[in-house]
C-alpha positions in Angstrom: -1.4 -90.2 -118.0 2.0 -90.9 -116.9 3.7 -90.5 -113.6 7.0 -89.1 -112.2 9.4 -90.0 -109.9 8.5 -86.4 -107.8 7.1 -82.9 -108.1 7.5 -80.5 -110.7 7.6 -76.9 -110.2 6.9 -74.3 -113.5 7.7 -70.8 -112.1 7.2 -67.6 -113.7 8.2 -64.5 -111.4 6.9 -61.6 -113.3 6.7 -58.0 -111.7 3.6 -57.9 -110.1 2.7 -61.7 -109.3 4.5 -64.9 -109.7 2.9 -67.9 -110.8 3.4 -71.2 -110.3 2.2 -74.8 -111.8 2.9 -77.9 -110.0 3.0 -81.3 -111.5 2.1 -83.7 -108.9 3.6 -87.4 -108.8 0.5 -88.2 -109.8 0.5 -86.5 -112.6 -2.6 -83.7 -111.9 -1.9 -79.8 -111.5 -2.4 -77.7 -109.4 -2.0 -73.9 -109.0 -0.8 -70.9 -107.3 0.1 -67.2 -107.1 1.9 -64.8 -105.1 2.9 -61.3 -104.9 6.6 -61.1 -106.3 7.4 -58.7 -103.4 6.0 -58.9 -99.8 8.7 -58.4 -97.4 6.3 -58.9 -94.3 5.4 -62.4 -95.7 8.8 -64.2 -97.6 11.8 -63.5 -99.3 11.5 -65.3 -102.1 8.3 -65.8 -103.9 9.3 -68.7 -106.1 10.8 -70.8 -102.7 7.2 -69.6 -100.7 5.5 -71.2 -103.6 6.9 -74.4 -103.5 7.1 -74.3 -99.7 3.2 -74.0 -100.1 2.3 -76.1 -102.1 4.8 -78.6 -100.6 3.0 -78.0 -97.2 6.3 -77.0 -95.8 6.5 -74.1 -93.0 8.7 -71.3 -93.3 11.9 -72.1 -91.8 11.5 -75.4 -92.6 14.2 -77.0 -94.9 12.8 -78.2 -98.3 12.3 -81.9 -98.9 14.5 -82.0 -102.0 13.7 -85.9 -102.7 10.4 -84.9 -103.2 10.9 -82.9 -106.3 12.0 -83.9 -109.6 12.6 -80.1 -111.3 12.3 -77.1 -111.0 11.8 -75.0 -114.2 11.8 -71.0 -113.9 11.4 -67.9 -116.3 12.3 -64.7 -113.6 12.5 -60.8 -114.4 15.6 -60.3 -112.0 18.0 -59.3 -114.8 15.5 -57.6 -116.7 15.2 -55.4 -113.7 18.3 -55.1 -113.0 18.9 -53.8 -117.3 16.4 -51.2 -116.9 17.0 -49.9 -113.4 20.6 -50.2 -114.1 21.5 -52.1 -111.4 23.7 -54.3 -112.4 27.0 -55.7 -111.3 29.9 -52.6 -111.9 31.6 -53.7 -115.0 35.2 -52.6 -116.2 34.8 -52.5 -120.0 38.6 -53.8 -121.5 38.9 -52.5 -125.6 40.8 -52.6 -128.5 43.3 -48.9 -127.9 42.0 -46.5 -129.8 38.1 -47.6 -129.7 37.8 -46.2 -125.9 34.6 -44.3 -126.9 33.4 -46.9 -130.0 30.1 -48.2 -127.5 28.9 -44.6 -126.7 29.3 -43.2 -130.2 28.1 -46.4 -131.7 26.2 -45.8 -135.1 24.8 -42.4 -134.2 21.2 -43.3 -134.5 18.5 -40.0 -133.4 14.9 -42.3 -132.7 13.7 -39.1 -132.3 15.1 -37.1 -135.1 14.0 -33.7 -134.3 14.6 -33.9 -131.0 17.6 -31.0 -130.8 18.7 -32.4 -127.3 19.4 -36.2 -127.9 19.6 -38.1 -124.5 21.8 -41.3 -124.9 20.9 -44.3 -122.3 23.1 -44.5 -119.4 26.2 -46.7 -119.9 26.5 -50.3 -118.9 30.0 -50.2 -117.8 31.4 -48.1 -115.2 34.8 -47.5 -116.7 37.0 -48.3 -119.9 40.8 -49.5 -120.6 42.2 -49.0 -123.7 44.5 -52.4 -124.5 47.4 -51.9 -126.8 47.0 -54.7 -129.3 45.2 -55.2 -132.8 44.6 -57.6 -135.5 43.7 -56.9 -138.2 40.2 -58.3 -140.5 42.3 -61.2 -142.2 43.6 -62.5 -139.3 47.2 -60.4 -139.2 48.5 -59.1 -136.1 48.9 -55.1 -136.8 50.2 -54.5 -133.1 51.3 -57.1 -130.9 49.5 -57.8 -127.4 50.9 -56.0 -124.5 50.8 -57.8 -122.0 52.4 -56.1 -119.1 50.5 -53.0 -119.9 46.9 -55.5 -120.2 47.9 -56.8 -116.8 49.0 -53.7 -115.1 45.3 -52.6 -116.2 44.1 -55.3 -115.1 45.4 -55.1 -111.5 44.7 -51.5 -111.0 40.9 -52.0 -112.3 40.2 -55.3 -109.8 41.8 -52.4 -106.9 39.5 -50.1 -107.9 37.0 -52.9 -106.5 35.8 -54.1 -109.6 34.9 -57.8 -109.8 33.4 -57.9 -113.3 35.3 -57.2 -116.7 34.2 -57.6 -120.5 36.6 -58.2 -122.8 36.0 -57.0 -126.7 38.9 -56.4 -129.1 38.4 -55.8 -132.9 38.1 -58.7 -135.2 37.6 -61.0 -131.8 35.0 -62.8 -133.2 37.2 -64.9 -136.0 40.4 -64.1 -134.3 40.6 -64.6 -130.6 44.2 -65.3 -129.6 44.3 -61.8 -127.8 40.8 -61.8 -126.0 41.5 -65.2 -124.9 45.2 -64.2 -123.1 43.8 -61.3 -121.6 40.7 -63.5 -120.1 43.6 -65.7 -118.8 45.1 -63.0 -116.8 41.9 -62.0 -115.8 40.9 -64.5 -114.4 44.3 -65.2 -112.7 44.4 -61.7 -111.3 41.2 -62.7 -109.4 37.8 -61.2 -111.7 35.0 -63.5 -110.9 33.0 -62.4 -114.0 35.2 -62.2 -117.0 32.8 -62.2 -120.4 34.8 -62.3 -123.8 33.4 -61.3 -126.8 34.0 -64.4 -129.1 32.1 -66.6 -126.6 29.4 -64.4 -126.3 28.4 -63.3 -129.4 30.6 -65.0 -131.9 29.6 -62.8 -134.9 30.8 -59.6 -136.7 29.5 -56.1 -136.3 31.7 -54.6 -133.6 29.4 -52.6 -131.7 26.2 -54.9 -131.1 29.0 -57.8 -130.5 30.7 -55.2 -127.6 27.6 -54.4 -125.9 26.0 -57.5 -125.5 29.4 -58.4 -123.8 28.9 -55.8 -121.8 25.3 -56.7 -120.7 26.6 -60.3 -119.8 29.2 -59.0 -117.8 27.1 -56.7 -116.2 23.8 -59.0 -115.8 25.7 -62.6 -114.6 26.1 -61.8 -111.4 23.0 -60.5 -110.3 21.9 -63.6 -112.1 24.4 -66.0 -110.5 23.3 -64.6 -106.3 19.4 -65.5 -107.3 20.8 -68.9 -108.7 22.7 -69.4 -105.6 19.8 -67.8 -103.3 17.1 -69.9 -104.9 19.4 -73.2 -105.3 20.3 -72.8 -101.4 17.0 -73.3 -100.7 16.3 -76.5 -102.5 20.3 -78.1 -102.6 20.7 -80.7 -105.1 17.8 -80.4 -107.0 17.5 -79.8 -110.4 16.6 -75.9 -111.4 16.2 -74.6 -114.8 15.7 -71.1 -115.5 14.3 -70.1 -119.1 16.1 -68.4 -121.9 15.2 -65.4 -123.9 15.3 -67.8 -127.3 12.7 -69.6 -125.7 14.4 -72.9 -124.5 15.4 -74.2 -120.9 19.0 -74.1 -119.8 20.3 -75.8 -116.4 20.4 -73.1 -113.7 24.7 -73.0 -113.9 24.6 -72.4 -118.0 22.2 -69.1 -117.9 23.6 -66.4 -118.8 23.3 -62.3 -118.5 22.8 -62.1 -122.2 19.8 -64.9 -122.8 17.8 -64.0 -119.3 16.6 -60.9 -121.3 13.3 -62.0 -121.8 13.2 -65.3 -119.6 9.8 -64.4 -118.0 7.7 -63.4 -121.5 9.4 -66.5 -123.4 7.9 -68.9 -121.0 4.6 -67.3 -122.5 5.2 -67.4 -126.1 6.1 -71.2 -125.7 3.0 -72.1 -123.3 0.8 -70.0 -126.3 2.4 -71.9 -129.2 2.0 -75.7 -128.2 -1.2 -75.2 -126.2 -2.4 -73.5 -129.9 -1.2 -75.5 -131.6 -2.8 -78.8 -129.5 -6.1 -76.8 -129.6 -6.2 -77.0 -133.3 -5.1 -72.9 -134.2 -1.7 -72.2 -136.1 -2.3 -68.9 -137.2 -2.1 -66.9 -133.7 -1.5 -63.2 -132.4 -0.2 -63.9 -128.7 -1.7 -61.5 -126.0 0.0 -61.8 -122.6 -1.0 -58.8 -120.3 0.2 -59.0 -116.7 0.7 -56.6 -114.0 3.3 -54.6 -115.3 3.3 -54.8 -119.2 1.4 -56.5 -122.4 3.5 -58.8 -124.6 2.2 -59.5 -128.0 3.9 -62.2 -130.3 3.0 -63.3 -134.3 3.0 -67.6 -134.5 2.4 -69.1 -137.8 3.7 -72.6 -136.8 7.1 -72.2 -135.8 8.7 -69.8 -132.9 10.0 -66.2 -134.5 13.5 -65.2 -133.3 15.2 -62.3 -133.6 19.1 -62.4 -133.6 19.8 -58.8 -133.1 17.7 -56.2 -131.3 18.1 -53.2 -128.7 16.6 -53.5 -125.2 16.5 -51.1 -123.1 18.6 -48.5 -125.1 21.5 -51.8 -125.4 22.3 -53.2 -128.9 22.0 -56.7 -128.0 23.4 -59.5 -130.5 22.2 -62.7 -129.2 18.8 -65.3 -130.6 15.4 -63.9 -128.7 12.0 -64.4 -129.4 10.4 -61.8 -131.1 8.1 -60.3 -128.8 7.0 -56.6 -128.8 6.8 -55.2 -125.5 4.4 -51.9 -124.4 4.2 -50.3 -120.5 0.2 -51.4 -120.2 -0.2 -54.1 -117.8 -2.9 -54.4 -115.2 -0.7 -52.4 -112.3 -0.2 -49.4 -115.3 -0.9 -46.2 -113.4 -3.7 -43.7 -114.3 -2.9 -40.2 -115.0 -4.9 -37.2 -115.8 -2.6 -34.4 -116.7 -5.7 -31.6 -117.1 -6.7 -32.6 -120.0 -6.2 -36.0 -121.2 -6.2 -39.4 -119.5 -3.0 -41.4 -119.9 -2.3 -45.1 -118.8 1.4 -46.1 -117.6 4.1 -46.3 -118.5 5.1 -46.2 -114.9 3.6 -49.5 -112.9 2.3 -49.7 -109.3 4.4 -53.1 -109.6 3.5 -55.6 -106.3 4.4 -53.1 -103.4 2.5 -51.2 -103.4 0.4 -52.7 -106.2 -3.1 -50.9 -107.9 -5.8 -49.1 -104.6 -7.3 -52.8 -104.3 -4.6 -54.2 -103.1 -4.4 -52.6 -99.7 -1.1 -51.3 -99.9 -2.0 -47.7 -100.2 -1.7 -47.6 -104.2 -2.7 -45.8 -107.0 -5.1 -46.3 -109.6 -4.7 -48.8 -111.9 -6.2 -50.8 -115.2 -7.3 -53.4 -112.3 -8.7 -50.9 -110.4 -10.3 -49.7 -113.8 -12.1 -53.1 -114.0 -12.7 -53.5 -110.0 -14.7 -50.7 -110.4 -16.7 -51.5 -113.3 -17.6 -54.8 -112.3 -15.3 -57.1 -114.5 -13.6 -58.0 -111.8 -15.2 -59.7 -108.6 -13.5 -59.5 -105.5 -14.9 -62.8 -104.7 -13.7 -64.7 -107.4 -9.9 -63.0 -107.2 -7.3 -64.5 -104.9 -7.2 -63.9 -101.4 -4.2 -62.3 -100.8 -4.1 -59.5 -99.7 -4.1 -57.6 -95.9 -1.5 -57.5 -93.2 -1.6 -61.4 -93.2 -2.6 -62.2 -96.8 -5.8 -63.3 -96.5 -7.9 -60.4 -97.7 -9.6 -60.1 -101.1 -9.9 -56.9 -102.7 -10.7 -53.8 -101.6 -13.4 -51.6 -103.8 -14.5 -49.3 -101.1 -11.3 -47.2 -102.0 -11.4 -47.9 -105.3 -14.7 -46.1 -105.2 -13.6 -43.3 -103.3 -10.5 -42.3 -105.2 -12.7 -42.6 -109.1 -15.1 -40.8 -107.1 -12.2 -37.9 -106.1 -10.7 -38.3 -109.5 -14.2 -37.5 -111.5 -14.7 -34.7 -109.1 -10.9 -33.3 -110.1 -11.6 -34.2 -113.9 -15.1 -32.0 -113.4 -12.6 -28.9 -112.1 -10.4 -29.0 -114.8 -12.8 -29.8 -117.6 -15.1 -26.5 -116.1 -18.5 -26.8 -115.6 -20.0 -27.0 -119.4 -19.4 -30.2 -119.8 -21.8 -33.0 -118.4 -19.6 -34.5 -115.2 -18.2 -37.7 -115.7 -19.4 -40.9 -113.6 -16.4 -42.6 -112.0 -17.5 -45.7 -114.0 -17.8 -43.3 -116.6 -13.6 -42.1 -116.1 -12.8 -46.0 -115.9 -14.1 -46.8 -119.0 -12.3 -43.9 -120.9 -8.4 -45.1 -119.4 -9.8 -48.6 -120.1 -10.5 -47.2 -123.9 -7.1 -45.6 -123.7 -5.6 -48.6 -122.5 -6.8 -51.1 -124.8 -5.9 -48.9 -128.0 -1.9 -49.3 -126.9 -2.3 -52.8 -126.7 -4.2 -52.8 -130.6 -1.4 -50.8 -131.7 1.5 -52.6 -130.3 -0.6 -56.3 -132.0 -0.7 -54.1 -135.5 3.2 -53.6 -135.3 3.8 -57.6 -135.4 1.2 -58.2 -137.5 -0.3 -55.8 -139.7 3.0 -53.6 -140.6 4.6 -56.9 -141.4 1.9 -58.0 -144.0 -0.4 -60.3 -142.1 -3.9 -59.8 -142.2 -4.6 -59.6 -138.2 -8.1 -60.5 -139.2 -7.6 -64.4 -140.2 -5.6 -64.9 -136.8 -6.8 -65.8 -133.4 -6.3 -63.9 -130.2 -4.8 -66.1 -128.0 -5.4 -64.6 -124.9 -3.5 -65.3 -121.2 -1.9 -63.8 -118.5 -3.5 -62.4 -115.0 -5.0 -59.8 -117.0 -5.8 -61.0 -120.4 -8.8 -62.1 -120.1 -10.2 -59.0 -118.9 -9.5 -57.1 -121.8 -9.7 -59.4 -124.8 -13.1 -59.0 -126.2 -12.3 -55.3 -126.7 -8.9 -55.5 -128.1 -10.0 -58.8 -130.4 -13.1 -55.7 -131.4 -10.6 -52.7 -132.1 -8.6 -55.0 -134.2 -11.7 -56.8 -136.3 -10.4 -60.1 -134.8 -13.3 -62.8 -134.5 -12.0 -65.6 -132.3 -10.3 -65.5 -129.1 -8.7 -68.7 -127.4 -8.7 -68.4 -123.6 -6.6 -71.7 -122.4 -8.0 -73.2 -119.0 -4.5 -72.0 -117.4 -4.6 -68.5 -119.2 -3.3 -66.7 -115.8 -0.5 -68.8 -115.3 0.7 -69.3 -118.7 4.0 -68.2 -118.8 4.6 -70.9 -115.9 3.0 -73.7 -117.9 5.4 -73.2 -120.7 8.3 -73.6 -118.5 7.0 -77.1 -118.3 6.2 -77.6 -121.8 9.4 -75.7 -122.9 12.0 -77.8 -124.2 16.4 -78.0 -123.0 17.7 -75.9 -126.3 21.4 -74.7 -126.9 22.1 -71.9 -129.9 25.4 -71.8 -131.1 26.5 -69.3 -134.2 29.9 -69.0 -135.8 30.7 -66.1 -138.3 31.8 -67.1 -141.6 31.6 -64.1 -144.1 32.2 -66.2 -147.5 30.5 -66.1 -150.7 27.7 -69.1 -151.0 29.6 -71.3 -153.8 30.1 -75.1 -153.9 34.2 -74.4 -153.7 33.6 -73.0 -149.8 30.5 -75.3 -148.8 32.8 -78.0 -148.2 34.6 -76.0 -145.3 31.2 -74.7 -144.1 29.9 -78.1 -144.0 33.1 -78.6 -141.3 32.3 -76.0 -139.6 28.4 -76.7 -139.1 29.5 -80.3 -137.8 31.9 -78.6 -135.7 29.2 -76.2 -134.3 26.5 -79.4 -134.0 28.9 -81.8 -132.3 29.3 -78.7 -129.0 25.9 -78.4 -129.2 24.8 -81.9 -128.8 27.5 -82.4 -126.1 26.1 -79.6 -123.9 22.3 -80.3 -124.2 23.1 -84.0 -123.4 24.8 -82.7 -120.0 21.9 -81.2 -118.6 19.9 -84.2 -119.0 18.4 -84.3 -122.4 18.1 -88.0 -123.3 20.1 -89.4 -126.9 16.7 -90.1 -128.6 15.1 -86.9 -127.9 17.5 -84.6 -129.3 16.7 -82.7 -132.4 19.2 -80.7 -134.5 17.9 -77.4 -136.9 20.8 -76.0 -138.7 20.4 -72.6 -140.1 22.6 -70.3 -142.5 22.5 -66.4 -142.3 22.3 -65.3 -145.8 22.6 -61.5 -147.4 23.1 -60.5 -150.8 26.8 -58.7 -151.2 27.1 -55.0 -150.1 24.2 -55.2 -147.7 23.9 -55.6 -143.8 20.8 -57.0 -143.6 20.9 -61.1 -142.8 18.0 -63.7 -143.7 17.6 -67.1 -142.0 16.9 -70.2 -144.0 17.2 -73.7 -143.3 21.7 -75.2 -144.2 21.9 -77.5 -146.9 22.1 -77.7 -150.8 23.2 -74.4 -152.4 19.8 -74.4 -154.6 17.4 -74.9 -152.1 19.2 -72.4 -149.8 19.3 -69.6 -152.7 15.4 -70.6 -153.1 14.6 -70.2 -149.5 16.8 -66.3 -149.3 15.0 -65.4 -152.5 11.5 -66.6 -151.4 12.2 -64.6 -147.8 14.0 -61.6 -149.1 10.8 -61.1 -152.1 8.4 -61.1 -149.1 10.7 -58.6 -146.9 11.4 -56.3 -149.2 9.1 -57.4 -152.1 12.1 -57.0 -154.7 15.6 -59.5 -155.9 19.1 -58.3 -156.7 19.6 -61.6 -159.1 23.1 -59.7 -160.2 24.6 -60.1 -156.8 26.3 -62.6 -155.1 25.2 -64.1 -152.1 27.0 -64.4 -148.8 27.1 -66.9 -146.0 27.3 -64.3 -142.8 27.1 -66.5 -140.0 25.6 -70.1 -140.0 24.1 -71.1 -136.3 22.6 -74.8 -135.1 20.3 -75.6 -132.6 20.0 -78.5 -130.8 16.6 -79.3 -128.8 16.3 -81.4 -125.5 12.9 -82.5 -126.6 10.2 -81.7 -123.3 9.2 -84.9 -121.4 5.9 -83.3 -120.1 3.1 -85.0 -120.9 0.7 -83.7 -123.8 -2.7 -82.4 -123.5 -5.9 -84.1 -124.8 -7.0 -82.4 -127.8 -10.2 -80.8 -127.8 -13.1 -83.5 -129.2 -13.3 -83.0 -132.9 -17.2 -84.3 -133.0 -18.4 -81.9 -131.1 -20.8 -79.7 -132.7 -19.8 -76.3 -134.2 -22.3 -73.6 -135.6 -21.8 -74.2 -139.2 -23.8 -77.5 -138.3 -26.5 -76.8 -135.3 -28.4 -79.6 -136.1 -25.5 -82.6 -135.9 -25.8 -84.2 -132.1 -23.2 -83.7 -129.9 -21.7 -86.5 -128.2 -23.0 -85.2 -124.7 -26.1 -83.9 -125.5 -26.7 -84.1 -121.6 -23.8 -81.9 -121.0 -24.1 -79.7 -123.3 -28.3 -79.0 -122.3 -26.7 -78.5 -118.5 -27.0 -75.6 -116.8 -23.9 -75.3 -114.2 -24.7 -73.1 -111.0 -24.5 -69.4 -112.0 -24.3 -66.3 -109.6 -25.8 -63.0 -111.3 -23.4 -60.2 -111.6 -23.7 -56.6 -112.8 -21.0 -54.6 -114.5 -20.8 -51.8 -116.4 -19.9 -51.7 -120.4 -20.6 -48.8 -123.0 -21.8 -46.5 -120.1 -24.7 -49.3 -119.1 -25.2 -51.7 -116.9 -25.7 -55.2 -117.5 -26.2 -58.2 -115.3 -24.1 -61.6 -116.2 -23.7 -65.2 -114.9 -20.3 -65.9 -113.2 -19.7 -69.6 -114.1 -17.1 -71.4 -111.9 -14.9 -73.2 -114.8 -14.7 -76.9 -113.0 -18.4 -76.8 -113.3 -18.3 -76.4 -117.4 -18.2 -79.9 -119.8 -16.2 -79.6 -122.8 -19.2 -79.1 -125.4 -21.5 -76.4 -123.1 -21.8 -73.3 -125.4 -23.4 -70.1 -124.3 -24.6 -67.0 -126.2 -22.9 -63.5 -125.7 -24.9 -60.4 -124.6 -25.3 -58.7 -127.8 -24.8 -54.7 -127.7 -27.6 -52.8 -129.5 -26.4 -50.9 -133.5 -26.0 -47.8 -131.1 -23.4 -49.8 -129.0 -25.7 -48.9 -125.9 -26.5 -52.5 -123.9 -30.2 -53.7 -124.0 -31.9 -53.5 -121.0 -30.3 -56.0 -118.3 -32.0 -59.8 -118.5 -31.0 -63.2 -118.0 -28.5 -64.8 -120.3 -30.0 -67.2 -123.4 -28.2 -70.5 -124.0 -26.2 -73.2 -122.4 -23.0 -72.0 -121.1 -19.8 -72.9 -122.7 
């Protein structure tokens, strides 16, 4: 295995806990996770991690020239989008589309709703600039410029420090948005986001808001840049983007920090697949506050336009689906049904086990049935954070909630257990998670059935059997760093930069050649800016992509740039499968055309799993450790509760396991009611 020059850190800071993978110089990994708030304790969770793991007190300055990176996905803007707590934002538009955000395109998700509650508005106030131009490029009213900067001086009075900048037809035509930047940023704005650098593509309103959100989000981005960099001066951080590639800590942006923590996940799920022999995966990632879920078929899904958080956002993001069930979901009972989230218990004060003074929880759920053992969880809990879980008042509040359950459900009814009301929210739990897999899978024509589960996060694992059941899924893949995943990715993420130009033309030879220009144009700023942030000549791969449509729709295809055929064969063969019919009469058009270039990862690779080894098609082939896999590692018995039983079960520590031990599941009786409790058959796996 190779070495490097110093440490590497691979953060993740989710909402409940934040993870975090170290590469030593040596090359080995090691492990660690904290609470993402605990005021009485640190600051920062990502800095108390390294200092940790450094062995560096608190206080203490970081030894910088010990570490090589530092790679991190965080939630900080995420938070700050759906608290709406972002930076106060002036929102400068074309006169006479004051109100074009808020109206937008009048969509009712809820159609019969007769009250219809639009989100809150990113920007905090809006100036109408007098100037135009027009969809071919002429100038229908001149730029005003004393008016623009008038506007401009009174807003920055006003106290505002951050302005986005949006003007019709900006996107091909930017002579206006770019003056009134100038001035802008002369009159002394220190966020000043313009529309055709942020999202160089048509469609006015999507192009306008995520303007908005980078104007809004940069900041807030930029202080925990600054907060975590002062800590560690001079050495190289890395945050992750929402299309699922690295930028350099100065480069992130409001509008690709989206989804920084979840993309670390979907990357970690894909290679580690993918090296494990699976290419047809359903990624699960439940944490503390939410579940991901993610469709891989052998290359990363992106989606170039989407809404977050009630924002029309128009920038490349992996396509992940997103529901409120996490492990810190709280549990309600409203009289007569249980419900689970979507409001989260988050870090502080966390689920009842954590000694905060909490609710109940999905962890709690599975504290109290026995899945999870306070012994085997991390100690980290107590005034001084070095207390394991508490079930004592997880006992005593199912016990108070069964009792209120009993009152409201009158006295017919058999009372329920408390183990009894945990594995009903556990039930109602794990059906939101099946539901949200079925949206990026089955509604999109893949049969969920021929796909693995591949299963991480803090609180995967302790739900996967039953959601891989509800779905008809047969195979789950648990990777050895399954908890920390979405840190791990960070390190085996790669240094990517997306850029897209609109170019609204028909596809015909006689405009290729000027398309051609314009890709080399678009590949030649790429290159330049992955190179600057460290990505070495010979690793850098280029993927250039065209955005194709037929004429008179709005609805944009991806295919692989090159020869006119093979693009037409590519649109044709994705648009059949989309929408299962061709318009053959109509032209097609070139919307956009986009290139990414790729920094390619230098971490090392892991060892594929041993292809010899035995499998249960042949039971009767030797495996190359016949001595391992006959071992029996140390077990301590267990009981929890499943299907209203109990059962006892061997706790196996997972540095004790060789690669080819195997062991046999408990199997559940036709009834689904667990066999009386007995020693596990077989050799562990």
């Amino acid at each position: 295995m190779e070495t490097s020059p110093g440490w590497q850190f691979w953060i993740d800071r989710g909402g409940t806990f934040t993870d975090i993978v170290a590469k030593r110089p040596d090359g080995s990994i090691v492990t660690h996770k904290l609470l993402s708030e605990y005021p009485e304790q640190y600051r920062d969770a990502a800095v108390a991690g390294v200092r940790r793991l450094l062995g560096v007190e608190d206080g203490a300055p970081i030894p910088v020239e010990l570490i090589e990176a530092v790679k991190m996905g965080t939630t900080v803007a995420t938070n700050a989008l759906l608290e709406r707590k972002g930076e106060p934002t002036a929102l400068f538009i074309t006169k006479g589309f004051g109100d074009a955000l808020r109206i937008a395109y009048q969509n009712r998700p809820r159609i019969f709703d007769r009250e219809v509650r639009l989100p809150e508005l990113l920007y905090k106030k809006v100036v109408e600039v007098t100037e135009r131009i027009g969809a071919h490029g002429e100038v229908v009213t001149p730029l005003d410029e004393r008016s623009a900067q008038a506007d401009l001086e009174a807003v920055y009075a006003e106290g505002f420090r951050s302005v986005a900048i949006v003007f019709m037809h900006g996107y091909r035509f930017p002579e206006h948005e770019r003056r009134v930047a100038e001035m802008a940023i002369e009159t002394g704005f220190t966020q000043v986001s313009v529309s055709h650098q942020v999202s160089p593509l048509m469609k006015f309103v999507s192009r306008g808001d995520t303007t908005v959100v980078d104007a809004y989000l940069s900041p807030i981005l930029l202080r925990y840049v600054d907060q975590v960099a002062g800590e560690m001066p001079g050495s190289r951080l890395m945050f992750m983007q929402s299309n699922g590639g690295l930028a350099d800590a100065r480069r992130f942006q409001g509008k690709d920090s989206i989804l920084s923590g979840p993309a670390g996940g979907i990357v970690g799920m894909a290679r580690v697949s993918e090296m494990a022999g699976f290419t047809k995966v359903i990624g699960f990632d439940m944490g503390g506050t939410s579940t991901d879920v993610s469709h891989y078929a052998g290359e990363l899904e992106r989606e170039f336009e989407t809404q977050v958080a009630g924002v029309r956002m128009r920038a490349p993001m992996l396509s992940i689906h997103t529901i409120a069930a996490g492990g810190g979901s709280i549990l309600h009972f409203d009289g007569q049904r249980y419900r689970v989230g979507p409001d989260s218990a988050g870090a502080d004060p966390g689920p009842a086990c954590y000694r905060r003074g909490g609710p109940l929880t999905v962890t709690d759920c599975n504290v109290m049935l026995g899945k999870i053992q306070p012994e085997y969880f991390p100690k980290v809990f107590g005034p001084n954070g070095d207390q394991s879980l508490d079930v004592e008042v997880v006992r005593e509040k199912f016990a108070q909630l069964a009792a209120e359950i009993e009152a409201a459900t009158g006295k017919k009814q058999k009372p329920p257990t408390p183990e009894e009301v945990a594995e009903g929210f556990i039930r109602v739990a794990v059906a939101n998670m099946a539901n949200a897999i079925k949206r990026i899978s089955v509604q999109r024509g893949h049969d969920v059935t021929q796909y693995t589960l591949a299963c991480f996060g803090g609180a995967g694992g302790q739900h996967a059997c039953l959601v891989a059941d509800e779905l008809g899924m047969t195979s789950v893949y648990i990777h050895p760093f399954a908890g920390v995943l979405s840190a791990y990715g960070m390190g085996l993420a790669d240094v990517t930069v997306m850029r897209e130009k609109a170019v609204e033309t028909r596809m015909e030879e006689s405009t290729l050649h000027r398309i051609r220009a314009e890709m080399a144009a678009l590949t030649r700023a790429a290159t330049r800016e992955v190179l600057s942030q460290g990505a070495p000549p010979e690793r850098v791969e280029l993927r250039e992509r065209a955005h194709l449509r037929y004429e008179g729709t709005d609805t944009a295809l991806i295919t692989p740039f090159g020869k006119i055929a093979d693009m037409r064969r590519d649109f044709e063969a994705a648009y059949k499968r989309r929408f299962s019919f061709l318009m053959p009469s109509r032209e097609i058009i070139i919307e956009a055309i986009s290139v990414e270039a790729i920094g390619k990862s230098d971490a090392f690779a892991e060892t594929p799993p041993d292809k010899e080894a035995p499998d249960k098609e042949a039971p009767d082939k030797e495996a190359p450790d016949k001595e391992a896999k006959d071992a029996r590692p140390p077990a301590v018995a267990v009981e929890y509760v499943i299907m209203g039983g109990t059962r006892a079960a061997p706790v196996f520590l997972r540095e004790a396991l060789a690669s080819a031990n195997r062991s046999t599941a408990p199997r559940l009786s036709p009834r689904g009611t667990p066999p009386p409790s007995s020693s596990p058959a077989g050799a562990p796996r």
